[in-house]
C-alpha angles and dihedrals in degrees: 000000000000116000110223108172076223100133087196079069131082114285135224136171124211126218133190125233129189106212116190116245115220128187122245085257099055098269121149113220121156139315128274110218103228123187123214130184119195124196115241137039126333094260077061090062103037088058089055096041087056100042086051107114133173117246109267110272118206099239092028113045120205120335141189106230118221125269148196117212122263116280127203151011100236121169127211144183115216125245131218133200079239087064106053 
């Protein structure tokens, strides 16, 4: 994927999540900030951004991380190994 600012271009949105870190031993320490950037509109995103869970921790269950909206739009052209 190549971002262009080019709106005639596919278009994606990012999103942040806050997942929780959690030590090999089941600790809870802190929360890792992960981007994610998902093709299409921005109703496309927020789906994604809302059906994103955590994995189940023992103590925990599940848990919705925490997230910021969808920002954007970006476009983008793809790119191919053929390409390069």
């Amino acid at each position: 994927m190549t971002l262009t600012g080019d709106p005639h271009d596919e278009e994606a949105w990012q999103f942040e999540a806050r997942i929780r870190v959690v030590s090999n031993i089941g600790v809870p320490y802190g929360r890792e900030p992960v981007d994610y950037i998902v093709a299409g509109s921005r109703e496309h995103c927020e789906t994604a951004r809302l059906a994103l869970r955590s994995k189940p921790h023992t103590f925990y269950s599940q848990e919705t991380p925490p997230t910021d909206p969808c920002k954007g739009p970006l476009y983008f052209k793809h790119t191919t190994e053929a390409s390069k």
